[in-house]
DSSP file (Angstrom, degrees, kcal/mol; ACC not computed):
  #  RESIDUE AA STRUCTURE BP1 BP2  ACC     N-H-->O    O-->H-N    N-H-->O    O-->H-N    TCO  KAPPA ALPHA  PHI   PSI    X-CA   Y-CA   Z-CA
    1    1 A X              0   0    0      0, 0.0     3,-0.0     0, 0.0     0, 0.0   0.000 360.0 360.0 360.0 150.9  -14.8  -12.2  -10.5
    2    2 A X        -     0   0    0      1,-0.1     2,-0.6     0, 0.0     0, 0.0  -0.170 360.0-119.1 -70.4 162.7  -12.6  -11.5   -7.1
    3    3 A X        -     0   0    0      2,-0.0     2,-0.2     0, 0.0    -1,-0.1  -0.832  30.8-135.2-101.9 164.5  -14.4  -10.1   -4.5
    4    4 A X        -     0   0    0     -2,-0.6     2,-0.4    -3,-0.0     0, 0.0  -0.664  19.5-167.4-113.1 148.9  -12.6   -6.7   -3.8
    5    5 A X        -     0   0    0     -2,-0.2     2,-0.3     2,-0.1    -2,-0.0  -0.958   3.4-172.3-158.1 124.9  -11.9   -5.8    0.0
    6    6 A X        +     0   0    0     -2,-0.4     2,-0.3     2,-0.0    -2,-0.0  -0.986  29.7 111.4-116.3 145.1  -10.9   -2.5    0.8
    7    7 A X        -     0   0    0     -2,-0.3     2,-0.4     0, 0.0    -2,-0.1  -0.862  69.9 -89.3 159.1 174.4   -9.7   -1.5    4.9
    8    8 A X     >  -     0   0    0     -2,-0.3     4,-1.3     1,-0.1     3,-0.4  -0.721  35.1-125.3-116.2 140.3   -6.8   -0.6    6.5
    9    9 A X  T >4 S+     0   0    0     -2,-0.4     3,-0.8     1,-0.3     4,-0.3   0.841 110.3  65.4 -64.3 -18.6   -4.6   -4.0    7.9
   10   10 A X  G >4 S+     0   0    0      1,-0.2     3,-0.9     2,-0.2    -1,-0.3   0.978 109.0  39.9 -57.9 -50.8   -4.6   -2.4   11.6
   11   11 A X  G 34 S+     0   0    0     -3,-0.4    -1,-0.2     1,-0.3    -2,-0.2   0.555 101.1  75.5 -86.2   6.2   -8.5   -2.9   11.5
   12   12 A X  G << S+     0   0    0     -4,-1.3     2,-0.4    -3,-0.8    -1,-0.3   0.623 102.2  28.9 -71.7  -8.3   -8.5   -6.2    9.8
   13   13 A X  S <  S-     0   0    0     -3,-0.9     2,-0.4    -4,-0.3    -1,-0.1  -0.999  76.0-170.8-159.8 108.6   -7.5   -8.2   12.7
   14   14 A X        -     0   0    0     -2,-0.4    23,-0.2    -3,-0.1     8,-0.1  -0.954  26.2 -81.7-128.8 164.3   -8.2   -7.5   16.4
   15   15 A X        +     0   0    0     -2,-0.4     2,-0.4    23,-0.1    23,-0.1   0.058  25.8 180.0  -4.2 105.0   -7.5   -8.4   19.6
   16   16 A X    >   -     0   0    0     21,-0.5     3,-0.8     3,-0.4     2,-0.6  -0.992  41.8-109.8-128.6 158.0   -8.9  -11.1   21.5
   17   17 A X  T 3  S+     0   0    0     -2,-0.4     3,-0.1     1,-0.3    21,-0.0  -0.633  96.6   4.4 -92.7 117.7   -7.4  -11.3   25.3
   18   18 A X  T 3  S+     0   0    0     -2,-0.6    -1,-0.3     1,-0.3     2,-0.2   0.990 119.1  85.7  69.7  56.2   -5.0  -14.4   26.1
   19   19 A X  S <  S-     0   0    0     -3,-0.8    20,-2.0    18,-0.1    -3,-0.4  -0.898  73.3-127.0-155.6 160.3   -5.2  -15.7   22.2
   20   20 A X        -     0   0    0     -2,-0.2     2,-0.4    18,-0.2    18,-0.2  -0.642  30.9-166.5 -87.1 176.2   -3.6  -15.2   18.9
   21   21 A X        -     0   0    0     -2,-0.2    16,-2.5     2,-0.0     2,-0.3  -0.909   7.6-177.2-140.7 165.1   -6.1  -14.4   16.4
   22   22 A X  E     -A   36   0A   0     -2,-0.4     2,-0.3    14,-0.2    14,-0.3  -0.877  19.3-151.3-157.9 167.6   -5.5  -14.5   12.7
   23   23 A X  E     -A   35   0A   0     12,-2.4    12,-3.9    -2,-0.3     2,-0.7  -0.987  18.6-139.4-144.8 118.7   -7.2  -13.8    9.2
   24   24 A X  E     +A   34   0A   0     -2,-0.3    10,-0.2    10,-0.2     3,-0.2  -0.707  27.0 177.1 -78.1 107.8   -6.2  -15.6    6.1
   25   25 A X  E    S+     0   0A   0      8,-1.2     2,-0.3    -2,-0.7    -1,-0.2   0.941  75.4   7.1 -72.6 -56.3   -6.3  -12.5    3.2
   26   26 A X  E     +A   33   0A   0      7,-1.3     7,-2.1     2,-0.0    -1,-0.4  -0.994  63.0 176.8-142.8 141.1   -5.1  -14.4    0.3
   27   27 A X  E     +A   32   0A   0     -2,-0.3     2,-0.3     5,-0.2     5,-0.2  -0.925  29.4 150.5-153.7 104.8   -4.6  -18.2    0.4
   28   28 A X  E >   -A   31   0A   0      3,-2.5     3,-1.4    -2,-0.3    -2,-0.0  -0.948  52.1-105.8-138.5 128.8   -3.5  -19.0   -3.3
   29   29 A X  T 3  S+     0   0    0      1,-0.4    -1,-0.2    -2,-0.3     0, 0.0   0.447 124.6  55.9  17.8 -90.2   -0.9  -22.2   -5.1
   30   30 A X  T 3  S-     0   0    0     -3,-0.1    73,-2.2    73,-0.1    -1,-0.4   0.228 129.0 -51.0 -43.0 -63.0    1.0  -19.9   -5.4
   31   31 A X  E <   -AB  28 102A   0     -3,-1.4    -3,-2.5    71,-0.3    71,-0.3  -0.635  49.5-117.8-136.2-167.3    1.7  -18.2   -1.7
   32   32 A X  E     -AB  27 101A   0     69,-0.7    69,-1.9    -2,-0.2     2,-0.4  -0.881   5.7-149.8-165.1 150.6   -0.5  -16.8    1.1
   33   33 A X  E     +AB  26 100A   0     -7,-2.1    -7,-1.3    67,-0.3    -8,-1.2  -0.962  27.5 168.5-113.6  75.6   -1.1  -13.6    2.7
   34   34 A X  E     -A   24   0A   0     65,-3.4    65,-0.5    -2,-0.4     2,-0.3  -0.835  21.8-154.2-132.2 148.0   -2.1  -13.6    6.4
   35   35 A X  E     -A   23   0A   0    -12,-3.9   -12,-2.4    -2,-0.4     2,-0.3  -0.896  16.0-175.0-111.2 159.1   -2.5  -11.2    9.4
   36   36 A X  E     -AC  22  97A   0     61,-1.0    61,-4.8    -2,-0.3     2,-0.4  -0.925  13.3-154.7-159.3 145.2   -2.3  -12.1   12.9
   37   37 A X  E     - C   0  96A   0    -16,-2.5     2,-0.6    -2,-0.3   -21,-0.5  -0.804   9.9-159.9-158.3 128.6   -2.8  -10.4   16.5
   38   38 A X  E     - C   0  95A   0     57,-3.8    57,-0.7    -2,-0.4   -18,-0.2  -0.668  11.8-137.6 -92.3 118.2   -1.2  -11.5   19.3
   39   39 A X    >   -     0   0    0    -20,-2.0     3,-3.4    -2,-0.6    52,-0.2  -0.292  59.0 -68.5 -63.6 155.3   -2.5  -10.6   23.2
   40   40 A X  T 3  S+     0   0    0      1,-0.2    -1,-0.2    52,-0.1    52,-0.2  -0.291 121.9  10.3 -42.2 115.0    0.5   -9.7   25.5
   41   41 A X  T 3  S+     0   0    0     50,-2.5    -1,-0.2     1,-0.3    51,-0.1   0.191 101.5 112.8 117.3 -18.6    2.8  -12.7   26.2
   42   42 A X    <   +     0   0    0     -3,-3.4    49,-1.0    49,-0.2    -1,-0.3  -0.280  30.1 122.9-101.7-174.3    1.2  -14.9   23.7
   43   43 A X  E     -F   90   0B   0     47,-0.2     2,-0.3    -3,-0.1    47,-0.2  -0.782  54.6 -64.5-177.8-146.8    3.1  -16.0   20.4
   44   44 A X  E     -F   89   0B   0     45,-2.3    45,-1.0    -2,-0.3     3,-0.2  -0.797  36.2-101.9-168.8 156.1    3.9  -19.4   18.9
   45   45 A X  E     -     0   0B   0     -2,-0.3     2,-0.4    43,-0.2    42,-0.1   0.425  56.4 -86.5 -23.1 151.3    5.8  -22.6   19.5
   46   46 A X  E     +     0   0B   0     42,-0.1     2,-0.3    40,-0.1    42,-0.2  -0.506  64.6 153.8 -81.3 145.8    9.0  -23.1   17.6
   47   47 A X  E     -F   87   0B   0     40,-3.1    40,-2.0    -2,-0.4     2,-0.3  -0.822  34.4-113.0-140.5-177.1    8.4  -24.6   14.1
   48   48 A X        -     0   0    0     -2,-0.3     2,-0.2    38,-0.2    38,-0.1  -0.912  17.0-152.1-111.9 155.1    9.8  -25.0   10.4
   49   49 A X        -     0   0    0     -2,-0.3    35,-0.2    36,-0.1    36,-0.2  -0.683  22.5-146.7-127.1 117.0    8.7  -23.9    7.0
   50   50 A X  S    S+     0   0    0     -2,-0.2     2,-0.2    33,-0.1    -1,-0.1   0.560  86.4  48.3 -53.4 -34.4    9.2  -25.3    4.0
   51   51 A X  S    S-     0   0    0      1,-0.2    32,-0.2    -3,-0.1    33,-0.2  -0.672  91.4 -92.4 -88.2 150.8    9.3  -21.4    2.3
   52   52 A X        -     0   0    0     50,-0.2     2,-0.3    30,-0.2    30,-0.2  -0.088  45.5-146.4 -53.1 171.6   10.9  -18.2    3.0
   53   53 A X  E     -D   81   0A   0     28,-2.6    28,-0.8    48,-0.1    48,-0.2  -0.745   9.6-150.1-141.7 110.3    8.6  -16.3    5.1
   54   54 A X  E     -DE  80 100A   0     46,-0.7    46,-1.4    -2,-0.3     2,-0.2  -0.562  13.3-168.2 -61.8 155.2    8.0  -12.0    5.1
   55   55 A X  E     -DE  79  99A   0     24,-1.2    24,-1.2    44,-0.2     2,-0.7  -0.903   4.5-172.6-125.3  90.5    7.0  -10.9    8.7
   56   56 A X  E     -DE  78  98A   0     42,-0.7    42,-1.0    -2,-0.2     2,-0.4  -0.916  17.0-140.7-113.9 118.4    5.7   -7.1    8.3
   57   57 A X  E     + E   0  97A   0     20,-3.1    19,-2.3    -2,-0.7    40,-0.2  -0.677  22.2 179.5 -99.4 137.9    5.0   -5.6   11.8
   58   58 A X        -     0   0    0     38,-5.5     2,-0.3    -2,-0.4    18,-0.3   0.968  69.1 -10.9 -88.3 -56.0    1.9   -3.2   12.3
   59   59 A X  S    S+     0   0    0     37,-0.3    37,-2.5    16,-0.2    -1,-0.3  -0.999 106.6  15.7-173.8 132.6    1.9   -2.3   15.6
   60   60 A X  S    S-     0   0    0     -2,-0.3     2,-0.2    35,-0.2    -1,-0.1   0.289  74.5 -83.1  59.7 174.6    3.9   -3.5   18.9
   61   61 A X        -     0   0    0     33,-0.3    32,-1.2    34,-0.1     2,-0.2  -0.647  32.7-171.8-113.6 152.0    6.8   -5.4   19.3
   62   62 A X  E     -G   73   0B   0     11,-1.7    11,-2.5    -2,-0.2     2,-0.4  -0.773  26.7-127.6-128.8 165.1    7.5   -9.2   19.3
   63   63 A X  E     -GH  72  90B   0     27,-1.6    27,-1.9     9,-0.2     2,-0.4  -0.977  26.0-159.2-139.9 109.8   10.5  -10.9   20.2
   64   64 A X        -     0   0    0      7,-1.2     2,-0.6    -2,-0.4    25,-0.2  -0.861   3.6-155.5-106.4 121.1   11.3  -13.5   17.1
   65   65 A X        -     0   0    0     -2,-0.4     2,-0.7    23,-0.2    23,-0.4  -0.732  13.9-174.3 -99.3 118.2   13.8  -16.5   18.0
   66   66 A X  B >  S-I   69   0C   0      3,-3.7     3,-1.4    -2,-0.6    21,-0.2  -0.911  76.9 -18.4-114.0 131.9   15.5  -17.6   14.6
   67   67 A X  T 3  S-     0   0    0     19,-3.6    -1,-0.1    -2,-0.7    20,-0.1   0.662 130.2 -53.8  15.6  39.5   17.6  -20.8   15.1
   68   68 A X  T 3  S+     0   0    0     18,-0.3     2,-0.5     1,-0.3    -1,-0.2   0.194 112.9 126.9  96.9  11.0   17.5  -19.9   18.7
   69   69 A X  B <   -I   66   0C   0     -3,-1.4    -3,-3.7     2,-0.0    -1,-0.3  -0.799  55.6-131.8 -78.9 126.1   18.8  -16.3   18.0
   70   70 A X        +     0   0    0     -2,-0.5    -5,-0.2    -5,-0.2    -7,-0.0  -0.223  29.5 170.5 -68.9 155.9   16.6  -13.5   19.5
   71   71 A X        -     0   0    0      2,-0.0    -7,-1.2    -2,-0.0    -9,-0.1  -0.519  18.5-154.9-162.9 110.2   15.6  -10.7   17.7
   72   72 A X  E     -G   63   0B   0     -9,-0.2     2,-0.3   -11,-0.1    -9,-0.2  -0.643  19.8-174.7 -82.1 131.4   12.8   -7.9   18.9
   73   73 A X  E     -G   62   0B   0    -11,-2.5   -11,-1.7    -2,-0.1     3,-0.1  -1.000   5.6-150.9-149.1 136.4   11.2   -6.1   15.9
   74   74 A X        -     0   0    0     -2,-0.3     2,-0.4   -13,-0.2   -17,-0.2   0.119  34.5 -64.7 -77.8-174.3    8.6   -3.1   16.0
   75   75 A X  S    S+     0   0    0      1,-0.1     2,-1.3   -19,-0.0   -17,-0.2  -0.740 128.9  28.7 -85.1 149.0    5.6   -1.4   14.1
   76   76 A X  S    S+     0   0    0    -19,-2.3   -19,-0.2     1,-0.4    -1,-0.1  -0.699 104.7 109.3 102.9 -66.6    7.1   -0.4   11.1
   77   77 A X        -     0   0    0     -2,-1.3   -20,-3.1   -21,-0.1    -1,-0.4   0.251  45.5-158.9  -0.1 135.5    9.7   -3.2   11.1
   78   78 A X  E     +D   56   0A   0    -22,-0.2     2,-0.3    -3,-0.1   -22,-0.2  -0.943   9.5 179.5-153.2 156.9   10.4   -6.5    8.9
   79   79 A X  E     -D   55   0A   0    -24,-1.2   -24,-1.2    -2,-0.3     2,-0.3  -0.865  19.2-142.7-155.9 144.4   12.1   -9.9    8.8
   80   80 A X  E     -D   54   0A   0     -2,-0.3     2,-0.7   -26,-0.2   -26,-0.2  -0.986  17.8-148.0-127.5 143.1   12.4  -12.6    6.6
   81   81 A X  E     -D   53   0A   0    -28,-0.8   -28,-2.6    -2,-0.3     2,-0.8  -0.946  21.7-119.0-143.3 113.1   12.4  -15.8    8.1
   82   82 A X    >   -     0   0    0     -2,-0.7     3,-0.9   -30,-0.2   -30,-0.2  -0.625  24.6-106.5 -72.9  82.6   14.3  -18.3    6.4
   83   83 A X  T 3  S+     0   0    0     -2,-0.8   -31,-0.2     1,-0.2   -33,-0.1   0.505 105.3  14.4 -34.3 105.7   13.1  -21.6    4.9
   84   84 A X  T 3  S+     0   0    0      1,-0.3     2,-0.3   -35,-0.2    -1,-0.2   0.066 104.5 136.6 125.9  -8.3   13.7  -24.9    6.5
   85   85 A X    <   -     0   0    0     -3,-0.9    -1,-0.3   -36,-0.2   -36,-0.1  -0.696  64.0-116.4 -27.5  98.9   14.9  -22.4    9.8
   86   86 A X        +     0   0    0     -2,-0.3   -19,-3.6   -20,-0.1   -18,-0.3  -0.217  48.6 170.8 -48.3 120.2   14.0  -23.1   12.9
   87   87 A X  E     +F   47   0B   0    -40,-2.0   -40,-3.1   -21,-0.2     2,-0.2  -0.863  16.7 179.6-137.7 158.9   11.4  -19.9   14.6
   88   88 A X  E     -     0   0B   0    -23,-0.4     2,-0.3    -2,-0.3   -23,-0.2  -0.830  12.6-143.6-139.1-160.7    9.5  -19.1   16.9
   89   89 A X  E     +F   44   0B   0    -45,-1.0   -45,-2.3    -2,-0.2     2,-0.3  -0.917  13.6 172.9-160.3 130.5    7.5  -16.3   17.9
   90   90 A X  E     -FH  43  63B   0    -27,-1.9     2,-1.6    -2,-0.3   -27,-1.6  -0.982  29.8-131.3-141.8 165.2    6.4  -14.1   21.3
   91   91 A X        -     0   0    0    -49,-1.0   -50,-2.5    -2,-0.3   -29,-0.2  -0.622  18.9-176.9-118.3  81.8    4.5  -11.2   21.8
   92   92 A X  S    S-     0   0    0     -2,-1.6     2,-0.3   -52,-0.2   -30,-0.2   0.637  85.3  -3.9 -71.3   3.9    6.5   -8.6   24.4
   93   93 A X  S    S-     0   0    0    -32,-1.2   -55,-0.1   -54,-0.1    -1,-0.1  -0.948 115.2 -46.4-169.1 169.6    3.6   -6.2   24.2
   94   94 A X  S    S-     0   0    0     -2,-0.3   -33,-0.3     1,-0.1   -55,-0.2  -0.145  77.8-161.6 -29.9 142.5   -0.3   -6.1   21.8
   95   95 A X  E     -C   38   0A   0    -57,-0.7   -57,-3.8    -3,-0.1     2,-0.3  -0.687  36.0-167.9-176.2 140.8    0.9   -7.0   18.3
   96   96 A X  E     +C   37   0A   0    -37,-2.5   -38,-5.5   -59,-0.2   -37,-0.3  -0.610  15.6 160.3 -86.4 138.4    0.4   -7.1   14.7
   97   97 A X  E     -CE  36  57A   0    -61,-4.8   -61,-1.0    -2,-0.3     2,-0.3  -0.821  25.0-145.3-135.3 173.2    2.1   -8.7   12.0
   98   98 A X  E     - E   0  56A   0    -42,-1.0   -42,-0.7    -2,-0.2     2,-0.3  -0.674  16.2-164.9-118.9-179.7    1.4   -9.8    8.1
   99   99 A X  E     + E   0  55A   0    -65,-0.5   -65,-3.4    -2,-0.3     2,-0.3  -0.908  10.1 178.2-163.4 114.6    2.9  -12.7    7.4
  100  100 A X  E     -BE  33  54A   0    -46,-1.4   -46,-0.7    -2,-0.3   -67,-0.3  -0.965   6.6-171.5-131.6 163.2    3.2  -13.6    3.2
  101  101 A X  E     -B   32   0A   0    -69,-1.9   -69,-0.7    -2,-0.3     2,-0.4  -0.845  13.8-151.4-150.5 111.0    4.9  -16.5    2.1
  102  102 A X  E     -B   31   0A   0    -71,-0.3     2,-0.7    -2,-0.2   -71,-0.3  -0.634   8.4-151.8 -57.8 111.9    5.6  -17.4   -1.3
  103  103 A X              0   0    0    -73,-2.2   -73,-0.1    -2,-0.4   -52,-0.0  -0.733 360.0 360.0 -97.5 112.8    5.8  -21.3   -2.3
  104  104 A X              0   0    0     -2,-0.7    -1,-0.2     0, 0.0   -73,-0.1   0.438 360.0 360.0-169.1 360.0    8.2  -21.6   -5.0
């Protein structure tokens, strides 16, 4: 049997100052599930992924480059981040994201 985890995603993930931090939720074949929290300023490097990718922001805004197009997205806010698309990611104030990605 799964183990069961109940909490609210703001308090799954904190803060650590001048790092990202993140926490894998569900890491399955099939997709993965992850949350992430970014100190002011911090983000990460442009990359690829072989899958689409959801980006659901909890709380502060980031500024997401998708084949070198800007886009700034808030708490409440989402983006899907297109497979085999060049991204990157920076963090214009504290922020919180999920991040699921479906391999299929």
């Amino acid at each position: 049997m799964s183990e069961y985890r109940k909490g609210t995603l703001l308090d799954a993930v904190a803060y650590q100052e001048g790092a990202v931090v993140s926490k894998t939720v569900i890491d399955k074949k099939s997709g993965t599930v992850t949350l992430f929290a970014f100190a002011q300023g911090q983000g990460l490097s442009e990359h690829t992924a072989p899958f689409d990718a959801l980006i659901q922001v909890l709380e502060g805004e980031a500024e997401i480059r998708i084949s070198g197009a800007p886009v700034r997205v808030r708490a409440g806010e989402m983006i899907v981040l297109p497979a085999s698309e060049p991204h990157a990611l920076k963090a214009v104030e504290r922020f919180k994201m999920m991040l699921t990605m479906i391999r299929s």
